[in-house]
FINUPA-270794 format. One record per residue (C-alpha): x, y, z; residue in one letter. Coordinates in steps of 0.001 Angstrom, whole numbers, plus 500000, padded with zeros to 6 digits. Each point is the difference from the previous one (the first is absolute). Layout:
BEGIN
XYZA;...
//
This chain:
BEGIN
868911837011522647X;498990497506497776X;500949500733496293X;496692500059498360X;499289503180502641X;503464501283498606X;499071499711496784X;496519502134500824X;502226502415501106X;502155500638497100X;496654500377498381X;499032503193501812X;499619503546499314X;500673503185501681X;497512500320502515X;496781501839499253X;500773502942502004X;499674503648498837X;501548502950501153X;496894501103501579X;499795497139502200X;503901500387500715X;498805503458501238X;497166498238502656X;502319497413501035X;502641502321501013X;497536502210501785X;498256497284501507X;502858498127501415X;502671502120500123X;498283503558500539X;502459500907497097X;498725502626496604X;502100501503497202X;500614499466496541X;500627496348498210X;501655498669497035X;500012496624498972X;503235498179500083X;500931496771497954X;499782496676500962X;499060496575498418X;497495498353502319X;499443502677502718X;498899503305499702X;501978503113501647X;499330503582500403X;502759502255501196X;498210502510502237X;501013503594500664X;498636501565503311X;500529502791502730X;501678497280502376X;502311498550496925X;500285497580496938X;499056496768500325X;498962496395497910X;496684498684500664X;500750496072498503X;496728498050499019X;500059496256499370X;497767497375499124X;498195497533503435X;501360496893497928X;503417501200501906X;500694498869503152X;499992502384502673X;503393497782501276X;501283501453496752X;499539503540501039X;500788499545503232X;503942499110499060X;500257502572497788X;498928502803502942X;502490497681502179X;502490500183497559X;499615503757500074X;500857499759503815X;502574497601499823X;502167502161497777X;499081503217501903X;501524498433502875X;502924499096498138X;503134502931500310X;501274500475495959X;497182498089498706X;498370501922496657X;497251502489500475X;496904498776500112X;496204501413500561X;497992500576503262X;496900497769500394X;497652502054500857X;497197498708502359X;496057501109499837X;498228501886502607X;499538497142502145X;503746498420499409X;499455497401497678X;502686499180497518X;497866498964497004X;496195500380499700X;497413496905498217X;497675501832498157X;497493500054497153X;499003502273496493X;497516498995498333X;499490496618501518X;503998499377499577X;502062499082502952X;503277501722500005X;502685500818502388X;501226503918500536X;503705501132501419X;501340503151500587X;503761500490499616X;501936503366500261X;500825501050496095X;503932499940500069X;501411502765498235X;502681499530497049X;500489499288496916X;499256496983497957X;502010497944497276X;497627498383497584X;499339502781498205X;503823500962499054X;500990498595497079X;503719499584500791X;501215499364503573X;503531500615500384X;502722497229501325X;499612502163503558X;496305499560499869X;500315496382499027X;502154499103502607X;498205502127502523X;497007497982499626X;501738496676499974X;501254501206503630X;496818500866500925X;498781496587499248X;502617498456502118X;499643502240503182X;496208499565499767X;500528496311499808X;502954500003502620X;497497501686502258X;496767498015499247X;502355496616500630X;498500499832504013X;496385500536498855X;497440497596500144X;496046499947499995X;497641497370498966X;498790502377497199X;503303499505498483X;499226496511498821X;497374500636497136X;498832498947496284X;501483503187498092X;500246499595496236X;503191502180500262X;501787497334502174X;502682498846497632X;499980496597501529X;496604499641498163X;500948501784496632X;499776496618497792X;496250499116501198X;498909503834500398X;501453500662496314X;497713496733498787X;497146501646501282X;500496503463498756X;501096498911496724X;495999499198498751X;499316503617499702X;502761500742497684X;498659499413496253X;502715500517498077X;501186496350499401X;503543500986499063X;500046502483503091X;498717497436502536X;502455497066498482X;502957502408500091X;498883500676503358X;499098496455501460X;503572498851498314X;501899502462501669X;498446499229503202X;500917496189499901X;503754500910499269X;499886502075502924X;498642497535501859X;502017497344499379X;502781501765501102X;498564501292503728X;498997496550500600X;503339497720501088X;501012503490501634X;496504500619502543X;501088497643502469X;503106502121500776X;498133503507500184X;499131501667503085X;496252500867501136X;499243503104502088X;497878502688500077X;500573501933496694X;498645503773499036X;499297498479496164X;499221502798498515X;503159502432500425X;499496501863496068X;499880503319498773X;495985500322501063X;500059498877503430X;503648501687501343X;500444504178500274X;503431501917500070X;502237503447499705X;502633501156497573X;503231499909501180X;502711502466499068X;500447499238496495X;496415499724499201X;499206496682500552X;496977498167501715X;500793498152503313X;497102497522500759X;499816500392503942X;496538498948500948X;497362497496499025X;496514500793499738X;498015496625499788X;500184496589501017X;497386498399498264X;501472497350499149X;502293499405502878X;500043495665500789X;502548496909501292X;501919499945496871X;503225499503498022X;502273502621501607X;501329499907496374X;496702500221498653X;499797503750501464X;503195500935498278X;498649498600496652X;496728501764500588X;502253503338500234X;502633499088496796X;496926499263498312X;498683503134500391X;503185501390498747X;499763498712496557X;497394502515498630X;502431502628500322X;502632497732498697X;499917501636496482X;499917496171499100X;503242499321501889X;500080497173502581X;502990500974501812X;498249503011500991X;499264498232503519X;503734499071500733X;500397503188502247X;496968498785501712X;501215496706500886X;503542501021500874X;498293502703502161X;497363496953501915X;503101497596499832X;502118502543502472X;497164500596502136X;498014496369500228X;502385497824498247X;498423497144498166X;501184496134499558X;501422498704496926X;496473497956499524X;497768503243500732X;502553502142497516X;499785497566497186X;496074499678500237X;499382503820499955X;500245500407495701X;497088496769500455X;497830501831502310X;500477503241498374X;498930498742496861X;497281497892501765X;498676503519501781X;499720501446495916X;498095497114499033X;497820500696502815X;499663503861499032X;499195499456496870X;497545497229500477X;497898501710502743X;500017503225498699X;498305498454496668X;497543497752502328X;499279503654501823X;498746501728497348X;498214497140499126X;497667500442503035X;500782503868500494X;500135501254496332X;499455504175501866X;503363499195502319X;502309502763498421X;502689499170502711X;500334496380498702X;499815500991496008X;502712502771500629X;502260497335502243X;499188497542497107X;502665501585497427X;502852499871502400X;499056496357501111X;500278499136496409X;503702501610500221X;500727498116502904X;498917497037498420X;501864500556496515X;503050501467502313X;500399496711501663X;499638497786496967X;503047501901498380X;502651497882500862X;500842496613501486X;499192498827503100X;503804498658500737X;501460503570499163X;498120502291502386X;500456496958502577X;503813500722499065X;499447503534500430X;498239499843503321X;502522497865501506X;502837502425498803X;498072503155501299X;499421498288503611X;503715499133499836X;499713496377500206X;501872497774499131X;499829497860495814X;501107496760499529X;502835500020497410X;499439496926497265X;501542497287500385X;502773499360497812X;501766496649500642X;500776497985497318X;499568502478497377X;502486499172496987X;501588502674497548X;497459501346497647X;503061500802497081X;501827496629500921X;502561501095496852X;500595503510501624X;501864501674502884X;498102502039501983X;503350502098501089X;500013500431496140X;496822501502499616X;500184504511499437X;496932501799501728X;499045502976498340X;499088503179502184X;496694500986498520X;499173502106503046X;499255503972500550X;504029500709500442X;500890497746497354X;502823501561497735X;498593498464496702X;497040502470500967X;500571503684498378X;497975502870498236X;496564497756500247X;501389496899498116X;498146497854502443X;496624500960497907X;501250498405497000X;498351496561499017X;501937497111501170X;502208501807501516X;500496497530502857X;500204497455497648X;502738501628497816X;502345500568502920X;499623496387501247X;500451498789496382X;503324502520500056X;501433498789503513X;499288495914498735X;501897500724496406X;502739501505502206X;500015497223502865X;498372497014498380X;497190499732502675X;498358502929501632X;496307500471502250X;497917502635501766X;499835500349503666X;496932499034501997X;498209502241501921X;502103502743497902X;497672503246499624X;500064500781496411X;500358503468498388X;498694499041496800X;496550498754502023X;499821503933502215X;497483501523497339X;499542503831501048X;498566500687503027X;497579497135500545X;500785497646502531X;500901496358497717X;501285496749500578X;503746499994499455X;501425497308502218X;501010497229498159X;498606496373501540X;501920498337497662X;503675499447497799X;500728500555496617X;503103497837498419X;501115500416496899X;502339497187499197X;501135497579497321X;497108498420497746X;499906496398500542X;501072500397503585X;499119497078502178X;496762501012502479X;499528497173502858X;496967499282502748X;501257501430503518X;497746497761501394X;497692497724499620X;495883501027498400X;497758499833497524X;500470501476496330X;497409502673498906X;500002501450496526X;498051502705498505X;500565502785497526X;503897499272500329X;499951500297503983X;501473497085501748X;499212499570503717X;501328497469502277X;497605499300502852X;501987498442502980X;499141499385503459X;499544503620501234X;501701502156497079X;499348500533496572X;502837500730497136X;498708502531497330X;502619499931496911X;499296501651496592X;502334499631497065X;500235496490499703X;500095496813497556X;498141497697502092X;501072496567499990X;497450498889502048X;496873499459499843X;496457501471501554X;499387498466503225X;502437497981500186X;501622499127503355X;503734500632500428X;502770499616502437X;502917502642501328X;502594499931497554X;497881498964496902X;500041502125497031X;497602502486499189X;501269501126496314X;502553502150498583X;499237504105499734X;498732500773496782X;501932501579497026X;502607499465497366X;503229498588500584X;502583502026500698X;497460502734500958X;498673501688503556X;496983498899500987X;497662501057502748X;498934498493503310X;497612501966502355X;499771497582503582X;497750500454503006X;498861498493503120X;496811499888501430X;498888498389503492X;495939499956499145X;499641496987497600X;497340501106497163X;500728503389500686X;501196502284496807X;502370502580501531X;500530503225498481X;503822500769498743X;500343502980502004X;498350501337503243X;499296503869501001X;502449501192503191X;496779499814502056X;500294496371499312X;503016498508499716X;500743499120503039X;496209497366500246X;501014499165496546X;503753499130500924X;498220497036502575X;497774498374497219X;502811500613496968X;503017499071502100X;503816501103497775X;501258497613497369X;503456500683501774X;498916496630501337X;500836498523496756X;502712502545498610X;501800501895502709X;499892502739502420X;501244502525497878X;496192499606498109X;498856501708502495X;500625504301500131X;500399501343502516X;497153501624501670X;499423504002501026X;500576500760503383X;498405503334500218X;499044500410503688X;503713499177500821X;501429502077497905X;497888502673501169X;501105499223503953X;503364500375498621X;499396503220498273X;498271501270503461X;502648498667501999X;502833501821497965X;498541502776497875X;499864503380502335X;496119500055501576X;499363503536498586X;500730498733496019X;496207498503499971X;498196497994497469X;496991499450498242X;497445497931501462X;500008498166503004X;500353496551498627X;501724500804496469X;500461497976496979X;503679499334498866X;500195501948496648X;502903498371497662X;499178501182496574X;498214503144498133X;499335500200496700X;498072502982498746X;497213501064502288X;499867496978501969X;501605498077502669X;500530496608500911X;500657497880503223X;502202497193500910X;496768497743499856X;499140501393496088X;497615502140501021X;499474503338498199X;498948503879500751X;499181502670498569X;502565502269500935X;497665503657500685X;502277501805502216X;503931499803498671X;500436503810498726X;503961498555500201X;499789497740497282X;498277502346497351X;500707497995497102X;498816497101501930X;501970496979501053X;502444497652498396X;500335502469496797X;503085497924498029X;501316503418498197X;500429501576503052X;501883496830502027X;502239499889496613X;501033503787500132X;500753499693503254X;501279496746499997X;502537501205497180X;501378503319501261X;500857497894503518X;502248497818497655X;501286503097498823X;500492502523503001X;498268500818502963X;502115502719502452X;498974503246501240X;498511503220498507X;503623501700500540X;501672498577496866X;498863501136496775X;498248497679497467X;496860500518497920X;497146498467501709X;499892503216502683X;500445502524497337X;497438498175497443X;497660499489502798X;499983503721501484X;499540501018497307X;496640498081498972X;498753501058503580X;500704503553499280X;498110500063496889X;497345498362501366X;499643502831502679X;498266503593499545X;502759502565498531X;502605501053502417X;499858496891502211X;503414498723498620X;501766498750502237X;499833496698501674X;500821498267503038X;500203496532499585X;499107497926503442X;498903496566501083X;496330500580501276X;497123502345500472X;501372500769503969X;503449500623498893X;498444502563497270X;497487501779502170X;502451499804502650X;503165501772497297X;496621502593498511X;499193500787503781X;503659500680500761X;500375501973496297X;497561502386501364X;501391500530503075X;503341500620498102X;498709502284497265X;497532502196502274X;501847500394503187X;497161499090502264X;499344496648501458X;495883500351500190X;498161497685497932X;496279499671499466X;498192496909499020X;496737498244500265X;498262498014502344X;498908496030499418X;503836500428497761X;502416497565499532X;503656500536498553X;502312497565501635X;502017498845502558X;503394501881500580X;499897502012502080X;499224502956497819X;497353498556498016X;498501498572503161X;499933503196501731X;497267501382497162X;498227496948499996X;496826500358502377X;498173496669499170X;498372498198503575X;500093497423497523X;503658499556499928X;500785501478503210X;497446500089502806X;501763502804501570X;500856501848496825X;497872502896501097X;501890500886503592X;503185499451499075X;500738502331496752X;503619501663500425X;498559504298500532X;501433500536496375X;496991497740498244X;496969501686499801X;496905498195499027X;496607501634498426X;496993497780499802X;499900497851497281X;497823501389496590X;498301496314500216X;496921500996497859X;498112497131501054X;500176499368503821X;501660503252501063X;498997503252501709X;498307501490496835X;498910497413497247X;499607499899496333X;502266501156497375X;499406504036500286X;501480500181503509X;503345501323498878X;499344503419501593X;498815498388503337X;503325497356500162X;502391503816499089X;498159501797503019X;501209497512502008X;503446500000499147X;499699503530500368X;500408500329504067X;503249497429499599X;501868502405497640X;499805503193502295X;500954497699502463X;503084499265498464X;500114503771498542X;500172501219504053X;502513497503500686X;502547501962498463X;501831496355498235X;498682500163496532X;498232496803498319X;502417497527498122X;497040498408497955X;497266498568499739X;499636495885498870X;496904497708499131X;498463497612497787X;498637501045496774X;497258497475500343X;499191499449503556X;501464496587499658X;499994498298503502X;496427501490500269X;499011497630496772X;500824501927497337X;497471503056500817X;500323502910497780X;501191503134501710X;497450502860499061X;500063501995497269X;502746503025499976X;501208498857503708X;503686499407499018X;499883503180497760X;499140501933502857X;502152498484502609X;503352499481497549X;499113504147499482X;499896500440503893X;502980498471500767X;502191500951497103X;499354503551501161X;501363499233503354X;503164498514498172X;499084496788500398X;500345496875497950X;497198497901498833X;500291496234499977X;497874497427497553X;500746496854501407X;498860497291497336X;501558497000501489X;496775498248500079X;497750501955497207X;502289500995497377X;501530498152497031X;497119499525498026X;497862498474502442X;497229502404499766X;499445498972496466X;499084503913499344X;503077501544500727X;503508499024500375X;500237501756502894X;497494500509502812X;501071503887500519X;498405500632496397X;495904498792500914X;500612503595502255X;501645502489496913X;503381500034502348X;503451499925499294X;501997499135503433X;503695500630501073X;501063496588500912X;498872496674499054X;500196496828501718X;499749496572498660X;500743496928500843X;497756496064499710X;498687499879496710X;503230501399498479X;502154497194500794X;497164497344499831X;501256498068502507X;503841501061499693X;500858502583503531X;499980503090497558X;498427503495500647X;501051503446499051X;499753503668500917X;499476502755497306X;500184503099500105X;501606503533498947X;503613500404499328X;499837503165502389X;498591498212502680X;501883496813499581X;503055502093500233X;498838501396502977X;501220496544502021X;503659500350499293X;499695502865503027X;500315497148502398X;501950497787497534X;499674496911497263X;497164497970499432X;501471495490499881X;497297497370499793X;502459496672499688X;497252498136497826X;497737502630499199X;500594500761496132X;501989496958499775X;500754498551496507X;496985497278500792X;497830502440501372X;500453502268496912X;499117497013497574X;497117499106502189X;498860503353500020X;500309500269496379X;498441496555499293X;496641501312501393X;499758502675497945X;500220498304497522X;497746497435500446X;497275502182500826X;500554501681497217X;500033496759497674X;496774498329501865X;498539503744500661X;499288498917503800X;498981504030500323X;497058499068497488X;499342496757501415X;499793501773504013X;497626502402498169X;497288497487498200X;500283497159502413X;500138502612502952X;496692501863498845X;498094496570499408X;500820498822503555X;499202503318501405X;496398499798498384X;499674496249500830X;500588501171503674X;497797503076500071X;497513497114498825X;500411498217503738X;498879503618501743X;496479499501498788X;499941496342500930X;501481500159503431X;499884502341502575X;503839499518501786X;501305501522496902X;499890503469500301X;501971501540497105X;502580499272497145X;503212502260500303X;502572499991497490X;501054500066496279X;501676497130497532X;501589497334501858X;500219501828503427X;496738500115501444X;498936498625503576X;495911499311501112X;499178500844503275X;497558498439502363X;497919501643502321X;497686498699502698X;497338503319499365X;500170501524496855X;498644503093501908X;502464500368502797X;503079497913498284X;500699497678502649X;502918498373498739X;499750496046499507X;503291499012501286X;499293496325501152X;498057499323497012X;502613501283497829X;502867497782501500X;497146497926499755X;499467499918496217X;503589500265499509X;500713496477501483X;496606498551498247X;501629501393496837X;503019497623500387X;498145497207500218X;498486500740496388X;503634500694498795X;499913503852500031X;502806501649501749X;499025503435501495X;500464502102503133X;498479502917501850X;501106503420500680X;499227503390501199X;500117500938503729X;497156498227500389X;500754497257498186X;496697499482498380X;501207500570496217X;501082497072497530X;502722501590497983X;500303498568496794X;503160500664498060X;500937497087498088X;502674499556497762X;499073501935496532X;500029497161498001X;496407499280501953X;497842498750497234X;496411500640499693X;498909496539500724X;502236499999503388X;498228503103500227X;496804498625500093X;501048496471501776X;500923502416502886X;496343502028499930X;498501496503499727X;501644498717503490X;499255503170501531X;496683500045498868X;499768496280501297X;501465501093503600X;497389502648500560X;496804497921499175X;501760496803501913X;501236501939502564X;503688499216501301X;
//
């Protein structure tokens, strides 16, 4: 094809066909009727059609096409229908008298007609986020329908396409007149020459085949997985299928990527790793792929201006247009070198390391042995109490460690603390060194370059590196040329004062690189801005996380039941507050540690405890004043007559000693509890506990003294809404005259007084009234375990037992109490506390121990100084409105449960029949994470987020954790 007749075609519009004579067509040729609906395209025109004998896509395109054209893409088709763990693609579906494709004319227009079997799925382009899983899956898919297409030929392949990447400069040229923005079309047109320029020495080394071109979020169709996520599996048009690039196809798909990007390049790595272990590319394809992609934008944006030029009524093209201009602005974001770095590193291949040889001593009057580093890092030790927010802080402690040792730095590629923020993802690795070191200090070329000068920034422009120094007194002069060894100037200051000199390297002459680099990017940004250990030593360089190792360790050695958060976790180091941070800087919002109630890091509580272990620490059987003190505040805080306290080491030692303490006091062994419960994991506590959550099997293999009732859950149980107290009793009923005709008495009766593992759902009205009356009278004990709802966390009340006008026999507690420290107790009435010393003496070595006590003690006192109850009660009841807010906005949340900082959301599928949303849960939870919110599911269906952050939560963490979830449920996860 000739390119003036490629140039007519970029010029056309949709084809002049209405639905009506869609409807005559199909009748005519394929003795097909049912109902159509126009589906998008830019120069053809499709109707998806929905008959008695199936759903199908009747494509119309424009006679300036060759029918060769059509021809490969029906062979195609074929090909990869023939080919065993190929991608799905669509049936061709022939006309009544077997042709393929049918030449015929509307209106005095020739066109050409297929029919292809609709394939069923669902599509990416309209999701806003794709997550890595999806990314990667369609980056495989790429590959494998490459891999597979690798034996195809046809003479149709070999065709004028304005797509064809191989033609982007001249196509770009063309389409560029009917952009009229002058500063839109230079921006464009300049872009496109840089990406041309670097394609060009590198086309002679890429392969040609036959190449899909087209494998985006409109032409591909896929399932969720497990966790939610959308796994691209088929491919749905190959419109644009020619002999091209076989890198070309890739770019065509990373491209694609980028409007779903949220502005971030590196989006597309999991995409290329994914193609890399499938198809793997050449070191000349990988490093032209950033080119091409950016070429493929500049074609996006150019033709879908020159389209609605010609075809102002094409909504498919002026909806696409938006996300084109994403693309575009996407792929102009960053350098061309970096995401060539980071391509490279995410198809594992090998970077050239700079060459070094003949580099001299930057500080030729100092010894690099004699040089201190300062640890600036998440575990750093100068880090405490949130001292890493101050001004300068970085700065002071350098200045600190040089007045000390005479000459101190920063470590490269050291992630900063002071740089984590809250929450939001920043750039904290450092891609340079700090020194701070004698004023007047000699400062010497490593090598030989050209001087640049400007606003106090030297550079020194060698062969292929750049020095970037700041702080100096130049004593050279603009442009000059010097050798290795020469002087550059002193650094800058008084004498017999510190001065400052900041030093960096960068591979990409011209280039201005940034100081620091985001985690995402360190690694592309380590190739370009290579560590000035080259000039110093190796000890400038800190040492970097190993996360995934240390997580193989912990697998390997920790037992396989003790599980953790998150399949691919983040190495927490540091809290402080509400949030908390990763080995890489990174920080989250901490919205589910009901341990550390006063939040994390707290420097009154670390002293306290801190002192009394420099004091004493033994066990609760010698007397000192921390027990008695402490029992004592407990007891006061408890209704009248619960006086006496047990002091243990966690919430299943306390239910396990309060299950046992009715056993001992009654004389029975029965116990009653609730369904969808959880209270430990002794074997006591265990035994009660009846969450499939926890334990799968939890409901066949209850010891015959636990006896279960349904659980009063208000909103998803057997009776629903919050006057179903009478219901929940009449089925407890039948289990008590059970145990009545048993003959062995009931020991007690234990539960939650918020349904806690359930989300926080509000037993109903007058249910624990009834039931504490029920069992009392049977000579029972009644059991408010608070481990996870008590202790202020309700903001309301102190203790959960008090939203239902009840005063219980035994108390546990535990988490919260000890805010971190292993500290719980067990309260109850001296009469039934006494009642233990029938089968002997209570011992816990460490429960009640002098640091315990102290700990204990400390958190009272600190929520009563920062009045954390009144803080769980404002903050709680603004998030708890900002969440009801999402029910009316999306349909998977189906209800709020809760009260002050204990509440959980839960998702549904139907709002009618509650199907739970468990995948999209874990779903959320893990999309969560990735915006720097920390939070978990629960419930036995695991379809609630329970929220129970530390009570320190302010309200704008409050909100910045409503905003992300808001942002995950119109994105989608």
């Amino acid at each position: 094809m000739t390119d003036e007749a490629l140039v007519d075609r970029m010029a056309l519009p949709r084809p002049d066909v209405t639905a009506s004579d869609a409807e005559e067509i199909l009748l005519a040729h394929y003795s097909l009727s049912g109902t159509l609906a126009e589906l998008g395209s830019q120069q053809d025109r499709n109707y998806r059609v929905d008959s008695n004998r199936g759903r199908y896509v009747l494509k119309i395109c424009h006679a300036a096409y060759e029918t060769r054209e059509l021809e490969a893409q029906n062979a195609a088709i074929h090909h990869l229908k023939s080919k065993q763990g190929a991608p799905r693609v669509p049936k061709v579906i022939a006309t009544n008298d077997g042709r393929e494709i049918v030449v015929l004319t509307v209106r005095g227009q020739g066109y050409q007609v297929r029919l292809l079997e609709y394939l069923e799925g669902q599509g990416l382009t309209e999701l806003t986020y794709l997550a890595p899983a999806s990314v990667a899956a369609l980056g495989a898919l790429c590959a494998g329908l490459a891999q597979a297409l690798a034996d195809f030929n046809h003479p149709g392949l070999d065709r004028s396409l304005q797509w064809d990447l191989r033609r982007a400069g001249p196509v770009a040229v063309q389409l560029l007149s009917a952009i009229t923005d002058s500063a839109a079309r230079d921006r464009i047109a300049k872009t496109m020459v840089m990406a041309v320029r670097r394609i060009q020495p590198l086309a002679p080394s890429l392969r040609l085949q036959a190449v899909h071109h087209d494998v985006t979020g409109d032409n591909v169709v896929g399932h969720r997985d497990a966790r939610g996520h959308i796994i691209p599996d088929g491919v749905i048009d190959f419109g644009d299928i020619i002999r091209g690039w076989l890198v070309g196809d890739l770019a065509v798909t990373c491209a694609s990527l980028l409007h779903q990007a949220d502005g971030d390049p590196f989006h597309i790595l999991p995409a290329v790793t994914a193609y890399q272990a499938i198809y793997p590319l050449s070191d000349e394809e990988l490093k032209a792929l950033w080119p091409l992609i950016v070429a493929r934008a500049v074609i996006l944006v150019a033709s879908g201006e020159q389209q609605i030029s010609v075809d102002p009524d094409n909504d498919y093209v002026r909806d696409n247009l938006d996300r084109e201009r994403a693309i575009f602005d996407t792929a102009m974001s960053v350098p061309f070198d970096l995401m060539e770095a980071a391509i490279l590193k995410a198809a594992g291949a090998d970077v050239a390391a700079p060459e070094t040889s003949g580099w001299l001593p930057l500080l030729p009057d100092i010894d690099p042995a004699g040089i201190a580093y300062v640890d600036l890092g998440v575990r750093s030790p100068h880090f405490s109490a949130g001292n890493w927010l101050n001004t300068d802080m970085d700065w002071r402690l350098l200045a600190r460690m040089a007045t000390e040792n005479g000459t101190a730095a920063t470590r490269y590629g050291e992630y900063r603390l002071s740089r984590a923020g809250t929450a939001k993802a920043q750039a904290t690795c450092a891609l340079h060194v700090d020194i701070c070191l004698a004023a007047g200090s000699a400062i010497a070329a490593p090598f030989a370059g050209r001087i640049g000068w400007k606003d106090q920034h030297l550079t020194l422009a060698g062969d292929n590196m750049t020095l970037h120094l700041d702080g100096l007194d130049l004593s050279v002069d603009d442009g000059a040329e010097i050798a290795a060894g020469d002087s550059l100037g002193t650094v800058f200051g008084e004498a017999s004062s510190l001065g400052g000199l900041r030093v960096q390297l960068c591979s990409v002459a011209g280039l201005e690189p940034p100081l620091f680099a985001s985690p995402r990017a360190a690694a592309a940004w380590s190739v370009l801005c290579p560590s000035p250990s080259l000039l110093l030593s190796p000890q400038a360089d800190a040492p970097q996380p190993e996360t995934a190792a240390l997580f193989a360790r912990r697998r390997a050695h920790l037992a396989r039941p003790q599980k953790n958060y998150y399949a691919a976790p983040p190495q927490i180091e540091r809290g402080w507050k509400e949030h908390l941070f990763d080995v890489e800087g990174r920080a989250y919002l901490d919205m589910v540690n009901n341990v550390t109630i006063l939040g994390h890091g707290h420097p009154k509580f670390a002293a306290a405890i801190g002192a009394q272990w420099l004091r004493l620490n033994t066990n609760s059987r010698f007397h000192y004043g921390a027990i008695t003190e402490f029992s004592e505040r407990l007891a006061a805080l408890s209704p009248d007559g619960l006086d006496a306290v047990f002091l243990v080491n966690s919430g299943s030692e306390a239910n396990d000693l309060a299950l046992r303490l009715a056993q001992a006091h009654s004389g029975a062994r029965n116990m009653l509890c609730l369904l969808e419960a959880y209270h430990g994991w002794s074997a006591a506590s265990d035994a009660v506990s009846t969450s499939i959550a926890d334990n799968p099997q939890a409901l066949t293999t209850r010891p015959d003294w636990v006896h279960a009732v349904v659980s009063p859950n208000t909103y998803r149980g057997a009776f629903r809404g919050p006057d179903t107290a009478a219901n929940y009793l009449s089925a407890v009923t039948p289990v008590l005259e059970a145990i009545d005709s048993g003959g062995n008495g009931l020991a007690g009766f234990i539960c939650e007084s918020v349904y806690g593992n359930a989300g926080g759902i509000p037993l109903p009205d007058g249910y624990l009234r009834e039931i504490y009356a029920q069992v009392r009278a049977r000579g029972g004990v009644c059991i408010a375990d608070e481990v996870q709802v008590g202790y202020s966390r309700l903001g309301h009340y102190f203790w959960g037992f008090e939203q239902q006008g009840v005063v219980p026999d035994i108390i546990t507690i535990a988490k919260s109490m000890g805010n971190g420290h292993p500290l719980g107790a067990v309260i109850t009435t001296r009469e039934i506390a006494q009642s233990l010393e029938k089968e002997g003496t209570f011992f816990s070595s460490t429960g009640g121990s002098p640091v315990s006590c102290v700990a204990g003690m400390t958190v009272l006192d600190i929520m009563a100084e920062e009045k954390l109850q009144e803080n769980a009660r404002t903050v709680g009841d603004h998030l708890k409105a900002r969440l009801a807010a999402l029910i009316d906005r999306h349909p998977i949340a189906g209800a709020v449960h809760g009260m002050g900082l204990y509440l959980g959301l839960e998702f549904v599928r139907d709002r009618t029949t509650l199907e739970p949303a468990t995948e999209e849960t874990a779903a959320i939870c893990d999309r969560l994470l990735e915006l720097g919110v920390i939070m978990q599911p629960t419930g036995d269906h695991q379809n609630v987020l329970k929220i129970k952050p530390p009570l320190c939560l302010s309200i704008d963490s409050a909100d910045f954790f409503a905003d992300m979830l808001e942002k995950v449920l119109e994105e989608g996860w």
